[in-house]
N, C-alpha and C positions, 0 to 999 in steps of 0.2 A: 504494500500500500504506500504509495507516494500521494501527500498531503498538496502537493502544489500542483498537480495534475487534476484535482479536481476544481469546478467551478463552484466558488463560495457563491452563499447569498448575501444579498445584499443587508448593511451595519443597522438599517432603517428599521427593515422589518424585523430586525431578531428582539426586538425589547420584549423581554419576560411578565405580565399583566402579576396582578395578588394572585390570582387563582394559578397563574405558570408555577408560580413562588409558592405553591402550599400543595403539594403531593402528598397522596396518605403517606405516613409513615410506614415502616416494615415492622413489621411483629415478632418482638423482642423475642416469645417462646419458638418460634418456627425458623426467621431468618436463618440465610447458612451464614456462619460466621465467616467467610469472606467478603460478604455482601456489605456486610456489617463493616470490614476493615476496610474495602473500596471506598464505600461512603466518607471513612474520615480520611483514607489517603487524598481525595479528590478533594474536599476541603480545605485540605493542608495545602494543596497543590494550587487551589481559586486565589489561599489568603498568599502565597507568597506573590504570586501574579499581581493582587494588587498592591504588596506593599511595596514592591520593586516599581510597580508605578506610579505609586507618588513619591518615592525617592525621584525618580527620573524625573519629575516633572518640576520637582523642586530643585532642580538642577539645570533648569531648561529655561531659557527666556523667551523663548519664543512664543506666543500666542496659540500659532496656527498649528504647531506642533504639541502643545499643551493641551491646548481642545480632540485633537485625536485620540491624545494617551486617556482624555476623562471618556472619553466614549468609549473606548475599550475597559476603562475602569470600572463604567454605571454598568456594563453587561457583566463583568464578573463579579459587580460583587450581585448581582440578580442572583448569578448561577452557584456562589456560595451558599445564599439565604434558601432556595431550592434545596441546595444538600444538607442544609442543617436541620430543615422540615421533617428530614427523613428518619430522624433519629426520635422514637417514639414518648410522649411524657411520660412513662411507663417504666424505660429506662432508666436506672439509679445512676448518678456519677462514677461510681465505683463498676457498675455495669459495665459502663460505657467504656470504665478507663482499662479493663483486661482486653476490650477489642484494641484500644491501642499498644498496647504493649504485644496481643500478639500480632499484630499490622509491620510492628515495630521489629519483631522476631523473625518471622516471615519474608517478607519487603527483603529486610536487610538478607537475608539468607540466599531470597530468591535473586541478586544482583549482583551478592559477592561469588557464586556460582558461574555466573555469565561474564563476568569480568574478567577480563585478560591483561588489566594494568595488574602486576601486583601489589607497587604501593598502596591503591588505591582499593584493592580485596584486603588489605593487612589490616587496612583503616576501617572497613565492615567488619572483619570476624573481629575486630578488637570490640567495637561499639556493640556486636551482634551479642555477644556472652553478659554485656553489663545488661540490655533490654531487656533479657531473657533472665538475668536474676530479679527485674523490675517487677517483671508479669508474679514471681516468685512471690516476695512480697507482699503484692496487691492482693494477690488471692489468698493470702493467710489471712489478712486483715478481711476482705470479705467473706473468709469462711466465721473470721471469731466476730465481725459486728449484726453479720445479717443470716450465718448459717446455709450459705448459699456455696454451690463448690463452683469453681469457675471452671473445670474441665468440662461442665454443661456447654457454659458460653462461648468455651474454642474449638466443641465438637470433637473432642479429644484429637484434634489433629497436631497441635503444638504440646509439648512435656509444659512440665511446671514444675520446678526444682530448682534447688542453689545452682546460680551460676558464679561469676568470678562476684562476691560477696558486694552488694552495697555498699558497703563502709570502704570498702577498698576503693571506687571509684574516683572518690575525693583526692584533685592533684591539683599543686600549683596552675595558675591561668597558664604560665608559658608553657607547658608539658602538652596543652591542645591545639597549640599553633603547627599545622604541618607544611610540607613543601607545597606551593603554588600547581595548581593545575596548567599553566602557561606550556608545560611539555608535556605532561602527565595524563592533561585530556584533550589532549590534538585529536583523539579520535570519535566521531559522534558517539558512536556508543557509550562510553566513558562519558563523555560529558552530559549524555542523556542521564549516567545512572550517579554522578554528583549530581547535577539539580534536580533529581527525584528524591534522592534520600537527606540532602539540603532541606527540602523544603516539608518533606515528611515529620523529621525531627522536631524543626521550628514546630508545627503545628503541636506537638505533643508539648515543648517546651513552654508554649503558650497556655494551650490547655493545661496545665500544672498551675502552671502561675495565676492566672485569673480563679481555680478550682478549689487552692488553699484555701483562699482565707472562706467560704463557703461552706466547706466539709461541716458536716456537724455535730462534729466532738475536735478535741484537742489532740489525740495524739494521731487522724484521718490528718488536721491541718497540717503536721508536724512532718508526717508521712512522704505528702503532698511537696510539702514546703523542699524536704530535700532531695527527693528523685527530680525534682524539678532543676534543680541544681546542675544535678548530671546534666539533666538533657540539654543545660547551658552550653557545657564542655563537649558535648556531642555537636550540636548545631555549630560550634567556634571548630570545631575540629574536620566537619563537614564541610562548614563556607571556605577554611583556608585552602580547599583543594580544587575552589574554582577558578577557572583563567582571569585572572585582574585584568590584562591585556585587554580585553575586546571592549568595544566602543557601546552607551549606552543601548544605542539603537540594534548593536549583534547579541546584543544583552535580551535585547525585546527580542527580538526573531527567537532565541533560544527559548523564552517563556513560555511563548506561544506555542513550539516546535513540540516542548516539553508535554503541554496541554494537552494537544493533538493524539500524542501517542499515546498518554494516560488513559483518555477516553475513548480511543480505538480499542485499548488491549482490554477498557474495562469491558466493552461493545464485544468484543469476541471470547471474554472468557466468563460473562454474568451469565447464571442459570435461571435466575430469575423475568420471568420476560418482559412483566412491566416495569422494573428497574434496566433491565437492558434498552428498552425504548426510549428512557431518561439520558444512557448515558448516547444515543444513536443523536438523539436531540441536540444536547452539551455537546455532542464533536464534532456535529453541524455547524454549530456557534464558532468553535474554534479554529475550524478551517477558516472560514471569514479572518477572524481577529490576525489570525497566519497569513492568511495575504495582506490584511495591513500593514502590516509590520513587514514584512518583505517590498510593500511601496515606497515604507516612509524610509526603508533603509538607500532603497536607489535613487530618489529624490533629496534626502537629503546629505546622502553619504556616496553616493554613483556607485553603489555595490549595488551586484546580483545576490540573492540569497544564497545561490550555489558556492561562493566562495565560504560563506559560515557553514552552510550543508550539504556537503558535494556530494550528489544523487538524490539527495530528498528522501529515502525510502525511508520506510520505519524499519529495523531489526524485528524479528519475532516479538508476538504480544507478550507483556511482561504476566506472569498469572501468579496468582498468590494463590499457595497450594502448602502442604504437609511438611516439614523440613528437617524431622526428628532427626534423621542418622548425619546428616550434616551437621546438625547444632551439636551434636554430640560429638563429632569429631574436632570442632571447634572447641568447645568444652575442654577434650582430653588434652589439646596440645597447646592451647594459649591462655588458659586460667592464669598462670603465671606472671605473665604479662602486665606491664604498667608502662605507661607512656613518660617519655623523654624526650623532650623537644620536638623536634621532628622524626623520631622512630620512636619504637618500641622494645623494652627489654625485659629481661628476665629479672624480675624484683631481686633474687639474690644475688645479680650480679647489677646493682645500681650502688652508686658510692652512700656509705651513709650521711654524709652530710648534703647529699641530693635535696631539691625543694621538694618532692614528694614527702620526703617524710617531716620537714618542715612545715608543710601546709596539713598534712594528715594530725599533726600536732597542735596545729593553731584552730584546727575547725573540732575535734574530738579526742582533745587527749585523754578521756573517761569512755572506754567503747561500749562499756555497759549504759551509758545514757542515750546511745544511738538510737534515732527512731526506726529505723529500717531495722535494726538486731530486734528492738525490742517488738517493735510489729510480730516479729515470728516468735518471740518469748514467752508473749502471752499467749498466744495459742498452742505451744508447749505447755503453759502451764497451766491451762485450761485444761485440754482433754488426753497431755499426754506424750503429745508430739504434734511434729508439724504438719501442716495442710502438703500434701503435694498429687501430681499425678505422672504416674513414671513408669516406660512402657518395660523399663529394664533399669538396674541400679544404677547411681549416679556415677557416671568414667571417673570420679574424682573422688578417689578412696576418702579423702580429708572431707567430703561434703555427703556421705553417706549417712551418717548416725541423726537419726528424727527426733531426739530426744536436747541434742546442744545447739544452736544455733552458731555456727563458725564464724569468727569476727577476724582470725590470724589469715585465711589462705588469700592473696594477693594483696595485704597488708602489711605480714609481719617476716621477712628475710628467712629467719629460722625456721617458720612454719609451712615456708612456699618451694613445693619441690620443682624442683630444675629439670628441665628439660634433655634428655638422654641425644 
């Protein structure tokens, strides 16, 4: 499918009425849980489109060029408030937040597979293991506030289990700065799958933020408060691997490019037919907003689109699908791991007076007070042990036992085994 070989419609007729903007929602008990994770991928994907364009436009002096970028801006955010409709009142916050975490498990899984940069796969399975001890987490905590198991809500197709420890995540700002995408994603591919998982992140990162101060108890906010953290250091660690290089306007061609393929792959791999008709709709949108941005680019900049996207075609649709024995294989080989400037190492070969453990010192130097340890403590100390769902034993001897909650493995040097 090449997006510039079809004839868009016209910018006039696509304005979305209330009623375009208010589709029943999906029903929280039946939904398939990918349907569920599209919806907030796509979301994620609307909000960063517009916030990249009113960065641009506040960048921009021009008039005539400022008026294009709000007409593309009043259609996406039509096409956000459409996807937020879809999320049913029914849906608890904490519901909602295991589909992001397994979006977040999944996504990442499904992109670090398909990638052929390596830097830029090392920078997935590294993000890929902290999301997936996220999802961990979340679902202790919705099994001891509401008695609900979340392996319902992922159709058991994503594990739930200790990944590389929450508490470990926390590292100096500098340790998430990585090398520039300027060589790293010269190839669409690659650059299609940074400004997917760029923008995916943000979306969670946001959702955190706005959902803390909400929750309604104190240690949900607290919860809230610090996985949201991470997904700071996740979205800083995701945005450095995009090309700075390229001009606002190859910037816009990419958003849109970005769009396009989202809603194609969601179009080809939705089972559901009246949501698939949604996203057939949205990708109709998108091709339009693709050719404007491919106009304003050679009117304003004398480029062809083809120099930013040489052939135009999309790669196979991206599907969000099952990813146990890969998360597992990530699990077993890079638990270890902690970030250093622009690589990544094995915790017990980092110097000890590294800002890791500087910053793990200034933000918790009591681990017993950690909300993310304590989230799984008390539901230890409720019924016993921990909430999990696990198709086979944890790869990671030190994160097996139900009964302790692990605060040392990719925290503490001595308790973090090395890599053979």
């Amino acid at each position: 499918m090449n997006p510039f070989e079809l004839k868009p419609e016209k910018l006039e007729k696509l304005f979305l009425s209330w009623n375009d903007m208010t589709p029943a929602p999906y029903d929280k008990r039946s939904v398939d849980p990918y349907t569920r994770t599209r919806v907030i991928l796509m979301n994620g994907t609307e909000f960063e489109a517009v916030w990249f364009s009113h960065q641009f436009a506040r960048n921009c002096a021009d008039n005539d060029l400022r008026r294009d970028l709000a007409l593309l801006r009043r259609q996406e955010q039509q096409q956000q408030k459409l996807l937020g409709a879809l999320k049913p009142v029914d849906e608890t916050v904490l519901e909602h937040t295991i589909g992001y975490e397994q979006l977040a498990v999944d996504l990442t899984a499904a992109l670090a597979q398909r990638e052929k940069n390596p830097y830029v796969k090392a920078a997935l399975d590294f993000a890929l293991l902290e999301d997936f001890d996220h999802l961990y987490r979340y679902a202790d905590l919705l099994d001891f506030d509401a008695g609900e198991k979340a392996e319902n809500l992922v159709g058991r197709y994503t594990e739930i289990m200790p990944g590389r420890p929450t508490i470990a995540h926390h590292r100096h700002p500098v340790d998430s700065v990585k090398r520039s995408g300027r060589d790293e994603s010269s190839a669409p591919e690659t650059r299609l799958c940074t400004a997917i998982i760029t923008a995916a992140e943000q979306q969670t990162m946001n959702y955190y933020m706005n959902t803390a101060p909400f929750y309604p108890n104190e240690y949900g906010r607290r919860l809230y408060r610090e996985i949201g953290m991470v997904e700071e250091q996740h979205v800083t660690q995701y945005g450095s691997l995009l090309d700075p290089t390229q001009t606002w306007l190859a910037c816009l061609l990419n958003h849109q490019y970005t769009e396009c393929y989202l809603y194609w792959s969601a179009m080809e791999t939705e089972p559901d037919g009246r949501i698939r008709a949604l996203w057939e709709r949205l990708y109709g949108m998108e091709v339009a907003h693709l050719h404007l941005a491919a106009r304003l680019l050679r009117e304003w900049e004398g480029r062809d689109w083809q120099e930013i996207l040489p052939g135009g075609a999309f790669p196979a649709p991206l599907e969000l699908t099952s990813n146990i024995e890969y998360v597992r294989g990530v699990q077993g080989g890079t638990v270890n791991l902690t970030a250093h400037r622009e690589d990544w190492i094995e915790l017990d070969r980092l110097d000890r007076g590294a800002d890791f453990f500087t910053y793990q010192k200034a933000v918790h130097d009591d681990p017993a007070q950690v909300e993310s340890h304590l989230a799984v403590q008390r539901e230890i100390d409720r019924v016993g042990r921990d909430y999990r769902f696990e198709t086979a034993e944890n790869p990671v001897p030190a994160l097996r036992n139900r009964t302790v909650d692990n605060t040392a493995v990719g925290r503490v040097p001595a308790e973090t085994p090395v890599r053979g």
